[in-house]
C-alpha positions as CSV (number, residue, x, y, z in Angstrom):
1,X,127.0,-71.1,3.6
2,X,130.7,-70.4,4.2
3,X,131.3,-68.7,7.8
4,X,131.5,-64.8,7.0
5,X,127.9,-65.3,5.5
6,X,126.7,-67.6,8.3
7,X,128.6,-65.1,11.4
8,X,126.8,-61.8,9.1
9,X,123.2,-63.4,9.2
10,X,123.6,-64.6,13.3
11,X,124.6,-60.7,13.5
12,X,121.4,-59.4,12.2
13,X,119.2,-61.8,14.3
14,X,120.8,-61.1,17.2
15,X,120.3,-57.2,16.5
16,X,116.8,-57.6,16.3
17,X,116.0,-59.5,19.1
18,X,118.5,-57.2,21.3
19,X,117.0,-54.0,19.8
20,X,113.5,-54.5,18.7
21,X,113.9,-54.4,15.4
22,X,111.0,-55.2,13.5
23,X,111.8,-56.0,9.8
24,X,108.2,-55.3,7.7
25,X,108.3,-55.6,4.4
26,X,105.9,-54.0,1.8
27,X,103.6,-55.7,-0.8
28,X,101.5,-54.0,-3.3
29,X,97.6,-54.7,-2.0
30,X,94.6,-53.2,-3.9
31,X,91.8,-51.1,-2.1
32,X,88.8,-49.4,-2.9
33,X,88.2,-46.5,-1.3
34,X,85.0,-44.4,-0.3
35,X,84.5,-42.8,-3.7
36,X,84.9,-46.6,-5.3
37,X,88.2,-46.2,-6.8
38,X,90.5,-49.1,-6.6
39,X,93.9,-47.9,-5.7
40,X,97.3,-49.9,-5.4
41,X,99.3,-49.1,-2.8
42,X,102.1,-50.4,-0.8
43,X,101.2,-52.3,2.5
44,X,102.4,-50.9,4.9
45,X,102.9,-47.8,3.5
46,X,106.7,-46.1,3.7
47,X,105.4,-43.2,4.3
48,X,101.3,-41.7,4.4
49,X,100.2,-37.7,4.1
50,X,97.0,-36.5,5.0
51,X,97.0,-33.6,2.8
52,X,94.2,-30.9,1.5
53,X,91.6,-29.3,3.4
54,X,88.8,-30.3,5.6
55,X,90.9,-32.9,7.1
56,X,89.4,-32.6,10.5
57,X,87.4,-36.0,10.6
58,X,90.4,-38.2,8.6
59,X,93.6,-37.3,9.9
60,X,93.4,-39.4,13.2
61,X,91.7,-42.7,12.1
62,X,95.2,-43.9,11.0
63,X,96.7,-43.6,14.0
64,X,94.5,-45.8,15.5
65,X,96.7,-48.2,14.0
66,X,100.7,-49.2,15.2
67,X,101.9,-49.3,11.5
68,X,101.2,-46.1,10.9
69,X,104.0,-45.2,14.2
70,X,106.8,-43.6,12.7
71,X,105.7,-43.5,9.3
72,X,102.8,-40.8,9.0
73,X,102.6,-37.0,8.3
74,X,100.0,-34.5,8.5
75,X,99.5,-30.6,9.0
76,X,99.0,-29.3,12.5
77,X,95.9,-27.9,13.3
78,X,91.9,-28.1,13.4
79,X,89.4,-27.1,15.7
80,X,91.3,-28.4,18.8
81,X,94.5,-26.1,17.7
82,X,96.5,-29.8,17.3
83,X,96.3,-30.0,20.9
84,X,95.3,-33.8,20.5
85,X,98.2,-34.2,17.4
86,X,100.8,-33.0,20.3
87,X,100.2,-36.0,22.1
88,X,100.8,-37.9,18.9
89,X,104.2,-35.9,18.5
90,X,106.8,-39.2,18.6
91,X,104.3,-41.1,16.0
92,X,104.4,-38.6,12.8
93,X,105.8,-36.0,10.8
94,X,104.0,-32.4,11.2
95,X,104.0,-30.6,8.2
96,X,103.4,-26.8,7.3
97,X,102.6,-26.9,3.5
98,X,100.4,-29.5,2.0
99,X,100.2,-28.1,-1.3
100,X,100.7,-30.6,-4.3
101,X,104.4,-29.7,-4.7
102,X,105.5,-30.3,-1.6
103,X,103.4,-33.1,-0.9
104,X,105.1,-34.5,-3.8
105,X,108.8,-33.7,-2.5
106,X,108.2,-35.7,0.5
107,X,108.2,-38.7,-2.1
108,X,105.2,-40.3,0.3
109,X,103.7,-43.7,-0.5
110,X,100.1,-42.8,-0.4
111,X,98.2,-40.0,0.2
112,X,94.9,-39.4,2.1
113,X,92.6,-36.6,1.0
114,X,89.0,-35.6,2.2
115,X,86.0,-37.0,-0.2
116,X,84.5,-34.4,-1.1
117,X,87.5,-32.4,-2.4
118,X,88.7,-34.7,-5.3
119,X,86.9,-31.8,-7.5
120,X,88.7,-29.0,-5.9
121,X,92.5,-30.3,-5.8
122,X,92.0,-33.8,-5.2
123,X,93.0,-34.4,-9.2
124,X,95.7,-32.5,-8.9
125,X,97.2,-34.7,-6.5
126,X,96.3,-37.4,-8.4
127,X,98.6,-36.3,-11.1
128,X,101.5,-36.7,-9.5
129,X,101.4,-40.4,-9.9
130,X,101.3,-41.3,-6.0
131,X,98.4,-43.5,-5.2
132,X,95.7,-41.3,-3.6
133,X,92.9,-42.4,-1.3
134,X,90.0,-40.6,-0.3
135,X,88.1,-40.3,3.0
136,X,85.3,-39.3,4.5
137,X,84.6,-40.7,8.4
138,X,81.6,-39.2,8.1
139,X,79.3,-41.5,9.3
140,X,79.1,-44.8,11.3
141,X,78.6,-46.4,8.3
142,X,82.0,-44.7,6.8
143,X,83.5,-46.2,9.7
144,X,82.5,-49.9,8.5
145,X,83.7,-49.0,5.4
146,X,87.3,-47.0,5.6
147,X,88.9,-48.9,9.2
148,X,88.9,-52.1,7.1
149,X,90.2,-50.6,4.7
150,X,92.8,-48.7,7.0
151,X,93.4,-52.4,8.0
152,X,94.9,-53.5,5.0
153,X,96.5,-50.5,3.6
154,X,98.7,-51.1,7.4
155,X,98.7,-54.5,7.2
156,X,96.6,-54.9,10.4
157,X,93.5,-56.5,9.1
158,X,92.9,-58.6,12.8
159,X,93.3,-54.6,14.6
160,X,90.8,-53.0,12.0
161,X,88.2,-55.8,13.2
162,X,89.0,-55.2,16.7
163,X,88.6,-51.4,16.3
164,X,84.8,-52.1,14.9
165,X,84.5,-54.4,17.4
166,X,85.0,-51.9,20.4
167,X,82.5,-49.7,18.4
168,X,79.6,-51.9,17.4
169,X,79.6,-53.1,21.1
170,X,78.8,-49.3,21.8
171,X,76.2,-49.2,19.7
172,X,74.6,-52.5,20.9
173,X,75.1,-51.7,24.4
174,X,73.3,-48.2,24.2
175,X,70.6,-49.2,21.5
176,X,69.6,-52.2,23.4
177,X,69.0,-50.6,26.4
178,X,66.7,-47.9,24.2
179,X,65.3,-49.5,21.3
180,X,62.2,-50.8,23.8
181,X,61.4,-47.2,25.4
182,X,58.0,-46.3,25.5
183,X,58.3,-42.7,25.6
184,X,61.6,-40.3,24.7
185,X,62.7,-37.2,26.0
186,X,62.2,-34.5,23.3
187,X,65.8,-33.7,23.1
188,X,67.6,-30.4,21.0
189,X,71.4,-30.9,20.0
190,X,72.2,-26.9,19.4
191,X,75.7,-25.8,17.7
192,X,76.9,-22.4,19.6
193,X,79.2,-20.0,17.8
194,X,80.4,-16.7,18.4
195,X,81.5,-13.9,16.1
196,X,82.2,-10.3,17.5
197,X,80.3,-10.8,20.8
198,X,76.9,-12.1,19.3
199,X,76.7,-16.2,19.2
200,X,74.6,-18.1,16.5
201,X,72.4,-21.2,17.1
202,X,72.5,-24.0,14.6
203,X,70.9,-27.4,14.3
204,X,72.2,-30.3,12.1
205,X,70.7,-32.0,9.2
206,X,68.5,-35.1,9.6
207,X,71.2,-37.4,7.7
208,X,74.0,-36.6,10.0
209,X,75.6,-38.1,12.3
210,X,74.9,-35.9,15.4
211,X,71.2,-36.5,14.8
212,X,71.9,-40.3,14.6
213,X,73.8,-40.3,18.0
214,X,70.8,-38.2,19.7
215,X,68.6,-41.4,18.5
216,X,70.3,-44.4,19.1
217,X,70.9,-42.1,22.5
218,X,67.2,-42.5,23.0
219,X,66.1,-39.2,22.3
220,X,63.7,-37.6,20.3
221,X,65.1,-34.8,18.2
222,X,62.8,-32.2,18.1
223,X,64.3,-29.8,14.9
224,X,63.8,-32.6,12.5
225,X,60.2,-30.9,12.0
226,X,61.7,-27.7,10.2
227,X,62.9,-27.1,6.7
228,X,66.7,-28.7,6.9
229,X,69.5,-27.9,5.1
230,X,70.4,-31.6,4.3
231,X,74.3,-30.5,3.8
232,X,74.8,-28.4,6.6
233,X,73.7,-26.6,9.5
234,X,70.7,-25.1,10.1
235,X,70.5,-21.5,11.8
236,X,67.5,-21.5,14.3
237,X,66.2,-18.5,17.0
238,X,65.2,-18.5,20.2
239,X,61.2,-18.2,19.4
240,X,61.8,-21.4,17.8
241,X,63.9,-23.0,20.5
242,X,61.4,-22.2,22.9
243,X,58.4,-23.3,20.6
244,X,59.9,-26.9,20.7
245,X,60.4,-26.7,24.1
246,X,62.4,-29.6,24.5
247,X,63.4,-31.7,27.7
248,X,66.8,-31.8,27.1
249,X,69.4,-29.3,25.3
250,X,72.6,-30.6,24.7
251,X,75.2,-27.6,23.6
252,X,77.9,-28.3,21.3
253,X,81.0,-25.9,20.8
254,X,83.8,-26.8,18.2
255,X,85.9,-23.6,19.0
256,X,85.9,-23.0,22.7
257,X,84.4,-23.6,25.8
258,X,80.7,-25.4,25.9
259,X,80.1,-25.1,29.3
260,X,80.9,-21.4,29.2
261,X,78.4,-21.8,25.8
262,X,75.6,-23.3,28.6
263,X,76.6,-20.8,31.3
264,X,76.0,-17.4,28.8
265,X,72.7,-19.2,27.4
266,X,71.0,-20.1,31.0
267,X,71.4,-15.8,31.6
268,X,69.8,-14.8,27.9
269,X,66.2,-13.1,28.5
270,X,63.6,-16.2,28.1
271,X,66.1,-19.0,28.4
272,X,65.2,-19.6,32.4
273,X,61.3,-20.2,31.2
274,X,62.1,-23.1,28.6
275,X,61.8,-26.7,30.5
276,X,65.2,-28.1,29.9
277,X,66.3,-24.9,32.0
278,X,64.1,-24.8,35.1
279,X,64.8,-29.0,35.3
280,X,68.6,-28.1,35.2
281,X,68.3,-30.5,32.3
282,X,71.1,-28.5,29.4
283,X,74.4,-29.8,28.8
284,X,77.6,-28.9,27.7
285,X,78.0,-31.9,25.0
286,X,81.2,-34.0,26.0
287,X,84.8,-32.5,24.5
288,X,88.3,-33.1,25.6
289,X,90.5,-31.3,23.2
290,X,87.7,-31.5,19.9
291,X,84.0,-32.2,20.9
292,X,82.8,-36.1,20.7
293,X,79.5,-35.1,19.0
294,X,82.0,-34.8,15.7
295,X,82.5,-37.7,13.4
296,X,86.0,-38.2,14.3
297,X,86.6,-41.5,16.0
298,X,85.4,-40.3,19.5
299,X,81.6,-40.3,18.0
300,X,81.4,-43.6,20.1
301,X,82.0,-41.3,23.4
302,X,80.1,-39.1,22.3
303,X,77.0,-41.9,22.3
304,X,77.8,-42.9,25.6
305,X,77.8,-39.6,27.1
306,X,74.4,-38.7,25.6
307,X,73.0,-42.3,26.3
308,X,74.1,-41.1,30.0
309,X,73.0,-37.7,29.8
310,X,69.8,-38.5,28.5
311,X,69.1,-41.8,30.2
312,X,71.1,-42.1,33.6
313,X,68.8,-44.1,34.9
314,X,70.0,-46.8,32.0
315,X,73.2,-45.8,32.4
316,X,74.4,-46.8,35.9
317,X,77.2,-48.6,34.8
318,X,78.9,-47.0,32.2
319,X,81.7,-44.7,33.7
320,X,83.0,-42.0,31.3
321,X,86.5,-41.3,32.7
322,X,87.1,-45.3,32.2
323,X,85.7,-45.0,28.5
324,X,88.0,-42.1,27.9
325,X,90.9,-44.0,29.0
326,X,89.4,-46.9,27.2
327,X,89.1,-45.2,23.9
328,X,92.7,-43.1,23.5
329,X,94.4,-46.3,24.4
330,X,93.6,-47.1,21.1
331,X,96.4,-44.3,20.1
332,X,99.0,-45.7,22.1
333,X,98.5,-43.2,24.7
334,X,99.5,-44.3,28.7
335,X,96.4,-44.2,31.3
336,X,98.6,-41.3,32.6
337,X,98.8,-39.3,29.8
338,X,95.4,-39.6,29.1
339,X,93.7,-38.9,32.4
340,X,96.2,-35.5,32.6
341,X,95.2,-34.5,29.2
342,X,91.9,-35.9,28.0
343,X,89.9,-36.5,31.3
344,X,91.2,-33.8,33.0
345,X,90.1,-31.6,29.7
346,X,86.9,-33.1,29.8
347,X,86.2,-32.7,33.5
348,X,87.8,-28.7,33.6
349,X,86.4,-25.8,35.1
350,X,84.1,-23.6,32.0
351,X,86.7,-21.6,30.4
352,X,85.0,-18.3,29.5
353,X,86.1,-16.6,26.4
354,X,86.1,-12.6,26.0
């Protein structure tokens, strides 16, 4: 090696240890994703799009991930108005049009589309040649699946384990301390909406994953007696609300304000008679900027805050502003920045909507 080479190289070295410079370099790795299609792609990925519709439960599991830092876009949006994706605003690329033509013009390594809509438009991104990989995070089982997955495709196999780690030792900490109880609280997870000044009621099918958290949450979910919709929510009225008459009603809200969703309830004609109401026993499900009753990746605070809610006599120790801060660490995201926006979101005033 003649000096100019050897004074070049030393240059280089010295840059990256004086500026940080990490040199990663991609290798094609094969994956199989939730619809059991194996699909090349390069690891870690140049560039990764979470495109299509009904993004709301995929677009954040890769930021879970430090590869993904810099090298990530996505639309702007969902039911917490991107309010979560601004304090992800340094770590990807927001983008306005995710048709397939522009998609395509962004010339990304991969893209990440929503299970269930490979029918729909998923194809048509296929077509373009750039490896596609479909989603769901619909489930804990999903979970087990796709963060491995996630792993590879960002060459952070050790992290993926971690990040199932940190959730299986939720599960096993709440189901352990429930899986010996004698008797369960009859317990009703409602859905309140409201359109034009009059609010609908729904519960959730059997299969999904807010029933699952109400049970491994030691509850007893009383709707699961009716005729379900397996594939989406069920509508259900007050005579049948107060023919359960359950012991605990827990009140999610995806597009505003749950605790203003518990406060207008509490003053409807016949709510004060049900049992849940006169123990001061119904809840405004847990939410920072999107609810944690969803199956995006803070379903594991949304079992410990109805293992608490439910239980708090089993639940002495668990502290929910700690597990907050816990959890969006996993993004990247100071203690600071986290308590300002996420706890103090979570412990607000009710907002009441108009």
């Amino acid at each position: 090696m003649n000096k100019k080479h050897f004074w070049l190289m030393w240059c280089v070295v010295l840059a990256v240890l004086l500026l940080g410079i990490s040199i990663v370099s991609a290798e094609n790795v094969s994956v199989v994703d939730i619809l059991e299609r194996e699909v090349t792609v390069d690891a870690p990925p140049a560039l990764g799009v979470v495109a299509g519709k009904k993004t709301a439960t995929i677009s954040e599991a890769p930021y879970l991930f430090i590869n993904a830092t810099g090298h990530m876009a996505a639309t702007i949006g969902g039911q917490d108005k991107g309010k979560f994706q601004s304090l992800l605003a340094d770590r990807f690329e927001a983008i306005e049009d995710s048709s397939v033509e522009a998609i395509a013009a962004l010339k990304p390594s991969v893209i990440f589309l929503k299970s269930y809509t490979r029918e729909d438009a998923g194809l048509a991104y296929e077509e373009t040649g750039i490896p596609v990989v479909y989603l769901s995070f619909e489930s804990i089982e999903d979970y087990h699946k796709e963060i491995p997955m996630l792993g590879k495709i960002f060459n952070e196999e050790e992290r993926a384990a971690e990040i199932i780690a940190y959730y299986d030792e939720i599960v096993n900490t709440v189901t352990e301390k429930t899986k010996d109880l004698s008797e369960k609280p009859k317990v009703l997870l409602l859905q309140y909406s409201e359109s034009d000044g009059a609010y609908v009621l729904k519960v959730s099918p059997e299969g999904w994953l807010q029933t699952e958290l109400v049970s491994m949450a030691g509850g007893d979910p009383v709707w699961l007696d009716i005729g379900l919709n397996p594939n989406s929510w069920s509508d259900v009225n007050f005579e049948q609300i107060a023919a359960w008459d359950p012991d605990v009603i827990l009140v999610v809200n995806y597009f505003a304000d749950p605790k203003a969703s518990v406060q207008k309830l509490v003053s409807e004609p016949g709510w004060s008679d049900l049992r849940a109401v006169k123990d001061e026993q119904i809840y405004p499900f847990g939410k920072d900027t999107l609810s944690w009753d969803s199956a995006s990746p803070r379903w594991g605070l949304g079992l410990l805050w109805a293992f608490k809610t439910i239980h708090p006599e089993l639940a002495e120790d668990i502290d929910i502003e700690q597990e907050i801060v816990k959890f969006y660490q996993w993004f990247g995201l100071s203690e600071d920045v986290i308590r300002e926006n996420l706890v103090n979101a979570y412990l607000a005033e009710p907002e009441m909507v108009n």
